[in-house]
PDB file as gemmi writes it, atoms N, CA and C in Angstrom:
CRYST1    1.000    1.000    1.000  90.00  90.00  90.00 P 1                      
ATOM      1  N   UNK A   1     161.244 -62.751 122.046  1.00  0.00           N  
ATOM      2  CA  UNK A   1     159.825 -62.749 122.292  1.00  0.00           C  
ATOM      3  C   UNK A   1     159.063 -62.142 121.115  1.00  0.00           C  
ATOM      4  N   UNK A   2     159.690 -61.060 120.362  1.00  0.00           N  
ATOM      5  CA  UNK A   2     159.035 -60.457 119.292  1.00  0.00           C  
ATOM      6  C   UNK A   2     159.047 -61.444 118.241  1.00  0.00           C  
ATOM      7  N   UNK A   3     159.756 -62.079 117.969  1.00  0.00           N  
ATOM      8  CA  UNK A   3     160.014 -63.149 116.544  1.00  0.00           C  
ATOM      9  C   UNK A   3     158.946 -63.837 116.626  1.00  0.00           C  
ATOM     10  N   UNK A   4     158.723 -64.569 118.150  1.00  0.00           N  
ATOM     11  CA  UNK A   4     157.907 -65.704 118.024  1.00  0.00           C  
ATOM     12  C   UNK A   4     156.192 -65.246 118.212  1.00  0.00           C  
ATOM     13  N   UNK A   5     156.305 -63.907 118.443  1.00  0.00           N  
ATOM     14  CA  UNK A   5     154.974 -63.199 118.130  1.00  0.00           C  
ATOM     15  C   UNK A   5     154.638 -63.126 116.634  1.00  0.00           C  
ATOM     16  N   UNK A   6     155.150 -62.368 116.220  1.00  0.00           N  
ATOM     17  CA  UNK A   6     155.382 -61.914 114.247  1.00  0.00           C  
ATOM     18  C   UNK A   6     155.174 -63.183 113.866  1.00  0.00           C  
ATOM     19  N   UNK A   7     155.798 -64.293 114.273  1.00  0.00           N  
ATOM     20  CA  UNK A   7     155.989 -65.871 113.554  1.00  0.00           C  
ATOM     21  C   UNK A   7     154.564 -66.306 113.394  1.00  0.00           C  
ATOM     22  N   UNK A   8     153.805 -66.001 114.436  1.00  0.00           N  
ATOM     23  CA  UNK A   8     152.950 -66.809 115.202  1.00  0.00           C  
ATOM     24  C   UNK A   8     151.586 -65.594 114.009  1.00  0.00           C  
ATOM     25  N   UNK A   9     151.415 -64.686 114.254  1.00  0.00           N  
ATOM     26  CA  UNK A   9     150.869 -63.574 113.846  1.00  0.00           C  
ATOM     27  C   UNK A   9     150.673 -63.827 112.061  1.00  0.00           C  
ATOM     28  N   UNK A  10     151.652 -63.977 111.814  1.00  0.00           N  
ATOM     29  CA  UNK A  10     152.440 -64.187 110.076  1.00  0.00           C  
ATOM     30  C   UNK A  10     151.357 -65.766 109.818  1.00  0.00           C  
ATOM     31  N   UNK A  11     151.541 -66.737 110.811  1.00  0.00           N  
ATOM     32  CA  UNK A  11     150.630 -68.323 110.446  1.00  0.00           C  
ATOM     33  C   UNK A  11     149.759 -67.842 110.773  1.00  0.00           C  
ATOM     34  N   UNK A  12     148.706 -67.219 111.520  1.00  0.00           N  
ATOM     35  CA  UNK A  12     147.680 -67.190 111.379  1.00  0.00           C  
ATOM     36  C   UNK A  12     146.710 -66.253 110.696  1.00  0.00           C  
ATOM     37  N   UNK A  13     147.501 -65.087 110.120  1.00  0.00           N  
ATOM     38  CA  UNK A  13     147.051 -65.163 108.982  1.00  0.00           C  
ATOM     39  C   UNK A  13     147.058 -65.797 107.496  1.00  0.00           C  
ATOM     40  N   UNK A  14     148.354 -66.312 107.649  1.00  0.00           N  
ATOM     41  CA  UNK A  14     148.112 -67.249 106.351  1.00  0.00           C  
ATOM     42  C   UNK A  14     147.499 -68.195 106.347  1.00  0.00           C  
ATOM     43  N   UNK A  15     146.715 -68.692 107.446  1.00  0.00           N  
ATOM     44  CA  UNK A  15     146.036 -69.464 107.792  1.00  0.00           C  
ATOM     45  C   UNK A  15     144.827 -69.364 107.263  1.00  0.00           C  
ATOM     46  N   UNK A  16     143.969 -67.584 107.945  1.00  0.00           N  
ATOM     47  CA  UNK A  16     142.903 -67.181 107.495  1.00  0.00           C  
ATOM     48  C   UNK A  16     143.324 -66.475 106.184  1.00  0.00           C  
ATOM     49  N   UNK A  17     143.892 -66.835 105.337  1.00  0.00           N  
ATOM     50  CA  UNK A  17     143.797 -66.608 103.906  1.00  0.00           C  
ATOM     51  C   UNK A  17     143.946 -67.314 103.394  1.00  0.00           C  
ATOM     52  N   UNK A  18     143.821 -68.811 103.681  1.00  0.00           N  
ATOM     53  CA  UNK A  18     144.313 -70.284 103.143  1.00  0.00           C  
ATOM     54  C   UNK A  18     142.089 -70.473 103.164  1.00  0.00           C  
ATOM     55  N   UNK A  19     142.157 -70.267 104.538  1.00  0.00           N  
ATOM     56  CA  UNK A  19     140.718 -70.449 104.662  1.00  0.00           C  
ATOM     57  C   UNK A  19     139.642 -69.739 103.835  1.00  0.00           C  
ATOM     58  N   UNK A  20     139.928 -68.372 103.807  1.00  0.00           N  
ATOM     59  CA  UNK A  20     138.853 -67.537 102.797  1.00  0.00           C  
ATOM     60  C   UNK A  20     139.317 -67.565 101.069  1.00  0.00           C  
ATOM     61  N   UNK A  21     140.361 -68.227 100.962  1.00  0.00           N  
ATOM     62  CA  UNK A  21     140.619 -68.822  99.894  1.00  0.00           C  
ATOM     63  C   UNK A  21     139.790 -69.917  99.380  1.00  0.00           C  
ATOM     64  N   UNK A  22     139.785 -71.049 100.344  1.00  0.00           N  
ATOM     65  CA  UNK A  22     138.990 -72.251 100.099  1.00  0.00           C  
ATOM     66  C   UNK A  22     137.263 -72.013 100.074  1.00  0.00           C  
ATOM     67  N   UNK A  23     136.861 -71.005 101.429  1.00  0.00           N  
ATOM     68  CA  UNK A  23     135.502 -70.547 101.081  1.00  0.00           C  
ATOM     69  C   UNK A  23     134.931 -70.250  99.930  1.00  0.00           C  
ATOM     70  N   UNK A  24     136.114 -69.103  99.154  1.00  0.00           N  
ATOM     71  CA  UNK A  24     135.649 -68.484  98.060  1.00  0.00           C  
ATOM     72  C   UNK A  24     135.479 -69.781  96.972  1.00  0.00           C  
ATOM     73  N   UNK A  25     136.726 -70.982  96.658  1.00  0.00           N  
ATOM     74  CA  UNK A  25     136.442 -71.992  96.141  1.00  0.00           C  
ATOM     75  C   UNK A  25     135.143 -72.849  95.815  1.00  0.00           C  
ATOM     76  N   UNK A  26     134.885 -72.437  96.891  1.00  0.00           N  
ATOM     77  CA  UNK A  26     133.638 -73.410  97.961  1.00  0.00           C  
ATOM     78  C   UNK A  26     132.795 -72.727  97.075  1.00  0.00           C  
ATOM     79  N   UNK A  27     132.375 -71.097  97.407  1.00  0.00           N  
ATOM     80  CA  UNK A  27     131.506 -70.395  96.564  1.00  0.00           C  
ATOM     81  C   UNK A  27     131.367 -70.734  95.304  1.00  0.00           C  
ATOM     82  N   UNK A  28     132.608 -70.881  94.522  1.00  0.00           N  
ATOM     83  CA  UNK A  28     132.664 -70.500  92.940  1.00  0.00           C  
ATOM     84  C   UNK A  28     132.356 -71.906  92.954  1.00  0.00           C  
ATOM     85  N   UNK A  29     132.136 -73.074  93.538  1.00  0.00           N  
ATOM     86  CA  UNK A  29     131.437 -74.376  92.572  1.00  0.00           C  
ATOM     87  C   UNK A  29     130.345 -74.588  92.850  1.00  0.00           C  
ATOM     88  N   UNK A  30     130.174 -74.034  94.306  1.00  0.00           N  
ATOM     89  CA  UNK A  30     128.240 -74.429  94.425  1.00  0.00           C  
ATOM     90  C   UNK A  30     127.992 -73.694  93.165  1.00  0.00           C  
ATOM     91  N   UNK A  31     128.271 -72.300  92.948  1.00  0.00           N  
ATOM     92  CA  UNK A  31     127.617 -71.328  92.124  1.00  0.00           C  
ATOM     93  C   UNK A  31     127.332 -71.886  90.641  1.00  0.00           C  
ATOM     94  N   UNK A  32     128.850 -72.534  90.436  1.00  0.00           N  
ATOM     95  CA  UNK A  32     128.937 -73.482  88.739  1.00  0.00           C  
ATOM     96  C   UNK A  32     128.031 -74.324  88.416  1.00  0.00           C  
ATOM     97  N   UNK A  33     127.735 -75.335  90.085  1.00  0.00           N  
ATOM     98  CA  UNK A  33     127.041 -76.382  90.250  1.00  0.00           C  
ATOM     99  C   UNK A  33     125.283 -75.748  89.508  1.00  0.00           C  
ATOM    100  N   UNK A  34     125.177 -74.773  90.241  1.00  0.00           N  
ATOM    101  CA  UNK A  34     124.046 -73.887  90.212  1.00  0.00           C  
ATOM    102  C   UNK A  34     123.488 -73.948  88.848  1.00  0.00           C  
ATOM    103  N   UNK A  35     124.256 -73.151  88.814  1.00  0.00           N  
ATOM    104  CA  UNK A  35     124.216 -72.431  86.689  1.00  0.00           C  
ATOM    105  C   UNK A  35     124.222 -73.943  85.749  1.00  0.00           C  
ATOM    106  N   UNK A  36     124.923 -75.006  86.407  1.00  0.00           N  
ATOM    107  CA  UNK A  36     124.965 -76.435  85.575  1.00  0.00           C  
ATOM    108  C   UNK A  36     122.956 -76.795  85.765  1.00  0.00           C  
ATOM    109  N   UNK A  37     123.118 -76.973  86.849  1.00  0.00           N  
ATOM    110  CA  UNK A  37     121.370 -77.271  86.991  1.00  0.00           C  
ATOM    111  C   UNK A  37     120.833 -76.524  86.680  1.00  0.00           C  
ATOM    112  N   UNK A  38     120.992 -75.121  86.259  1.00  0.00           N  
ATOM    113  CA  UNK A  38     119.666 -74.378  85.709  1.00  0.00           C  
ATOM    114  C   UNK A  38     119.571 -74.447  84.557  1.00  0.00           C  
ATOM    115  N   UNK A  39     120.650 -74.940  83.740  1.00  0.00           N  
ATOM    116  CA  UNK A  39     120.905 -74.518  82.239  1.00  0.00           C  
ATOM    117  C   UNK A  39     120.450 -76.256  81.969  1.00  0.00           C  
ATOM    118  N   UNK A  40     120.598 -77.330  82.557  1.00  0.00           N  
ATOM    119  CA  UNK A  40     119.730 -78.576  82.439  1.00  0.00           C  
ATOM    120  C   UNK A  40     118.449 -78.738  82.483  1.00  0.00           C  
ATOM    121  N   UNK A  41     118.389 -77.789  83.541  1.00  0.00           N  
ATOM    122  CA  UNK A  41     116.457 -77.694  83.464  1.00  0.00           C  
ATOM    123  C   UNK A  41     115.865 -76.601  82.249  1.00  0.00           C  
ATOM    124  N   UNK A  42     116.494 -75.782  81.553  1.00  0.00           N  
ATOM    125  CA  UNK A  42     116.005 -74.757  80.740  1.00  0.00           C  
ATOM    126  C   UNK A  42     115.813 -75.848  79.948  1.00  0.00           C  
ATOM    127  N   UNK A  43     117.052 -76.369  79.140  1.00  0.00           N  
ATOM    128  CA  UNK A  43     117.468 -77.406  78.012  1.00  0.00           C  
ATOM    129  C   UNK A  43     116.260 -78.732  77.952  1.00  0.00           C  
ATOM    130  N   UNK A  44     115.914 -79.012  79.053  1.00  0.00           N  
ATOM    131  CA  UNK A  44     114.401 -80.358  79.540  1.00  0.00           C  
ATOM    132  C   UNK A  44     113.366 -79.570  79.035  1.00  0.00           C  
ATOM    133  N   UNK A  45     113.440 -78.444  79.574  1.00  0.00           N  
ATOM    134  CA  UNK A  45     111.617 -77.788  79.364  1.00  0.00           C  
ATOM    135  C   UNK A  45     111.508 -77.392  77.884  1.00  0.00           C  
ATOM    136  N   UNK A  46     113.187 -76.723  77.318  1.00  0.00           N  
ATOM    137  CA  UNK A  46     112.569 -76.413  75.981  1.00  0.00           C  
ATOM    138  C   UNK A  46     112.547 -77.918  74.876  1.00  0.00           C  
ATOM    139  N   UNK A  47     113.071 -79.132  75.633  1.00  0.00           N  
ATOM    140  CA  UNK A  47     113.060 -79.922  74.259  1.00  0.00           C  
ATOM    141  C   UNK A  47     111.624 -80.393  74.775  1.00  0.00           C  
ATOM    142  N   UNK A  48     111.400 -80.494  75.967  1.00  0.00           N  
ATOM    143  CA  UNK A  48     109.791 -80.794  76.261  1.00  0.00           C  
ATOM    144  C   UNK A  48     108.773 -79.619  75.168  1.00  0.00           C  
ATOM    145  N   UNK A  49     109.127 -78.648  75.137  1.00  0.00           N  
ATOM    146  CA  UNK A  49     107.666 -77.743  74.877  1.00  0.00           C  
ATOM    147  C   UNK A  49     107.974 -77.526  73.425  1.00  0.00           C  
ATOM    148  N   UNK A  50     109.651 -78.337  72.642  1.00  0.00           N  
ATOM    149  CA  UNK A  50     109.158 -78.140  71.249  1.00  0.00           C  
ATOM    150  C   UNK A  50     108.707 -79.833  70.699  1.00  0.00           C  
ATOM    151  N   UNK A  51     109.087 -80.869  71.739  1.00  0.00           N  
ATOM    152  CA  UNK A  51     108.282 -82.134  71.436  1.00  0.00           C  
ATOM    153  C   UNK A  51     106.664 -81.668  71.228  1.00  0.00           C  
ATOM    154  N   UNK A  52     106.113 -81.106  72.472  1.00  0.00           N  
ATOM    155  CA  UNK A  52     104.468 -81.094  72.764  1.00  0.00           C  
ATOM    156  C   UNK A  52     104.203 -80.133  71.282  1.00  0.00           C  
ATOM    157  N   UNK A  53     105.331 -79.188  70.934  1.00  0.00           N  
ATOM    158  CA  UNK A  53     104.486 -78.422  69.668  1.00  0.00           C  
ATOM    159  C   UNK A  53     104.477 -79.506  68.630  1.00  0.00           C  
ATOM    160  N   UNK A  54     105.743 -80.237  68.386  1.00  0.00           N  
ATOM    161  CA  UNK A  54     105.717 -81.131  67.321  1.00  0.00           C  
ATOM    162  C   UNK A  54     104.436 -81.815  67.694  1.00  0.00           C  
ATOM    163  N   UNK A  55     103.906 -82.525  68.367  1.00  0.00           N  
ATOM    164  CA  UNK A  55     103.039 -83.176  68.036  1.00  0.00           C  
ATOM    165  C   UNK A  55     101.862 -82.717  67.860  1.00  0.00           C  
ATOM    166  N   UNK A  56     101.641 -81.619  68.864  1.00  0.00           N  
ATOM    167  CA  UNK A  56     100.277 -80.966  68.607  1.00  0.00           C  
ATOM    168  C   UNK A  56     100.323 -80.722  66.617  1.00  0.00           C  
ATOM    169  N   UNK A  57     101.201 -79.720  66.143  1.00  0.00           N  
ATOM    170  CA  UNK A  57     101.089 -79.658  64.978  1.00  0.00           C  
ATOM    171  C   UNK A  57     101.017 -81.365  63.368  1.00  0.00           C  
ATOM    172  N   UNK A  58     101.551 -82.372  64.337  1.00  0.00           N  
ATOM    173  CA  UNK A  58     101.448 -83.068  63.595  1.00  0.00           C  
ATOM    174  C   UNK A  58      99.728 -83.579  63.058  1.00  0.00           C  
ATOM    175  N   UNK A  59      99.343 -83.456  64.717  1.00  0.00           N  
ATOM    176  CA  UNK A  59      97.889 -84.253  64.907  1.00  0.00           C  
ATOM    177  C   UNK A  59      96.906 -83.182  64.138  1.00  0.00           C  
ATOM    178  N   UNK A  60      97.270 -82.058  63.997  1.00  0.00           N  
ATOM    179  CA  UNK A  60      96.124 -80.929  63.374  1.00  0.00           C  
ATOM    180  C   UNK A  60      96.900 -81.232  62.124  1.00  0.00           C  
ATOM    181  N   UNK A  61      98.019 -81.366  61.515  1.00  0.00           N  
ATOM    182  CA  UNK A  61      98.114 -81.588  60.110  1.00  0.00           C  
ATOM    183  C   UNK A  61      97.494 -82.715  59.634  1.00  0.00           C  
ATOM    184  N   UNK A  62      97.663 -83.752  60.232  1.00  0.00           N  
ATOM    185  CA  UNK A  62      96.769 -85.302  60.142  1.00  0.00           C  
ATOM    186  C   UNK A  62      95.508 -85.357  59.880  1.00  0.00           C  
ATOM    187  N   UNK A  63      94.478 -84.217  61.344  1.00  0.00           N  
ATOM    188  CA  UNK A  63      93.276 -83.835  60.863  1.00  0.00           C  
ATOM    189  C   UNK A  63      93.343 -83.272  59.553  1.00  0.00           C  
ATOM    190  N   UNK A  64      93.921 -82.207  59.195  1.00  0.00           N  
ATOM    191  CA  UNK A  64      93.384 -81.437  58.225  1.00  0.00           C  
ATOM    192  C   UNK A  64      93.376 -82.399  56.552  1.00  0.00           C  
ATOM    193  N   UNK A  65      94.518 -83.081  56.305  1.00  0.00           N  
ATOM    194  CA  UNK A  65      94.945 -84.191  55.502  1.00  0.00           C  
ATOM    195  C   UNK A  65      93.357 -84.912  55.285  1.00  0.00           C  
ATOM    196  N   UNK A  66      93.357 -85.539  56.330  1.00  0.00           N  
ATOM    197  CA  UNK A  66      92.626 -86.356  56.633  1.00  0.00           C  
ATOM    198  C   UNK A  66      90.929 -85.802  55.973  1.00  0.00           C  
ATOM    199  N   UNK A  67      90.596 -84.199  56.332  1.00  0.00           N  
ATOM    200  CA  UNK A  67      89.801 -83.803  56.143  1.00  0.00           C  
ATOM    201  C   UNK A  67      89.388 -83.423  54.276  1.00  0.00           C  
ATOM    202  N   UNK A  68      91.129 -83.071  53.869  1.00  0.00           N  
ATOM    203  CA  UNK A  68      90.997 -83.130  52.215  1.00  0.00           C  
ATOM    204  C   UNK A  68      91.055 -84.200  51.711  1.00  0.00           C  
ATOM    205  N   UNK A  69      91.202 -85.258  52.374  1.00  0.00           N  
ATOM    206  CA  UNK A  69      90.931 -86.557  51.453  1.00  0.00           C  
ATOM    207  C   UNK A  69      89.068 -86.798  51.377  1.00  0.00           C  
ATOM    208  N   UNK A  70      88.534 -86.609  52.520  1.00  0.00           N  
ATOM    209  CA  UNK A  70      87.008 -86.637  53.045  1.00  0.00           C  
ATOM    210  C   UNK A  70      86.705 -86.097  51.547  1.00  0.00           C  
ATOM    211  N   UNK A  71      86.802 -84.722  51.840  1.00  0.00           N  
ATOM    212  CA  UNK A  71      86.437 -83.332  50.722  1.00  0.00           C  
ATOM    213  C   UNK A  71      86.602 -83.894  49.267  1.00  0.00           C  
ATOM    214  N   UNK A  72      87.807 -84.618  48.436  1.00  0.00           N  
ATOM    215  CA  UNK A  72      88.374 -84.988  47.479  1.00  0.00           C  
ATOM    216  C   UNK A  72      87.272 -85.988  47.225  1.00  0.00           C  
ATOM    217  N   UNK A  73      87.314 -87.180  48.083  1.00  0.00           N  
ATOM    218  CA  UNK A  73      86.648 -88.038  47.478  1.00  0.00           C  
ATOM    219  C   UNK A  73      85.263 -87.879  47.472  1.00  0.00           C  
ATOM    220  N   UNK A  74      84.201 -87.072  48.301  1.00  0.00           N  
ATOM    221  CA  UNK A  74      83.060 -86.802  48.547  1.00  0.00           C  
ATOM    222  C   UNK A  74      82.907 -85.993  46.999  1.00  0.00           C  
ATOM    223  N   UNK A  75      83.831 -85.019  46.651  1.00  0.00           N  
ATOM    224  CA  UNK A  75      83.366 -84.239  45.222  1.00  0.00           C  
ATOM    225  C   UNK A  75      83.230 -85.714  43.919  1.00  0.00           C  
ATOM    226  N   UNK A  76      84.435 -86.110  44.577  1.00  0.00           N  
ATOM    227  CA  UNK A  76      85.061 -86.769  43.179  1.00  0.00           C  
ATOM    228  C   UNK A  76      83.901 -87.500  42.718  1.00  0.00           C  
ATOM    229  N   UNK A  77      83.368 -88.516  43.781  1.00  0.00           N  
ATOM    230  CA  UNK A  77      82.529 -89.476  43.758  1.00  0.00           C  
ATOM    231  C   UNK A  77      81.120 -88.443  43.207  1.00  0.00           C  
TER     232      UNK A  77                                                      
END                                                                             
């Protein structure tokens, strides 16, 4: 009667350590999953906000260009 207690006792905890094994699994990839999507969305916003600088700076270099040619030829002439 004792064996098949201990036996029985012995599977079910290896049972619930098969299980909080797999939980913890469970944990550690949502968590990866997590850190994968946040580090995708950092990587979007910063190539977004150094596109928007590139262009902002292109269009004020363009003006300004644009403005020494005005200047150049207005003296020259």
């Amino acid at each position: 009667m004792t064996g098949t207690s201990s036996s029985s006792s012995s599977s079910s905890s290896s049972s619930s350590s098969r299980s909080s094994s797999f939980s913890r699994s469970r944990i550690i990839s949502s968590s990866s999953r997590l850190v994968v999507v946040v580090v995708v969305v950092v990587v979007v916003v910063v190539v977004v906000v150094v596109v928007v600088i590139v262009v902002v700076v292109e269009v004020v270099v363009v003006k300004v260009l644009v403005v020494v040619v005005v200047v150049v030829v207005v003296v020259v002439v």
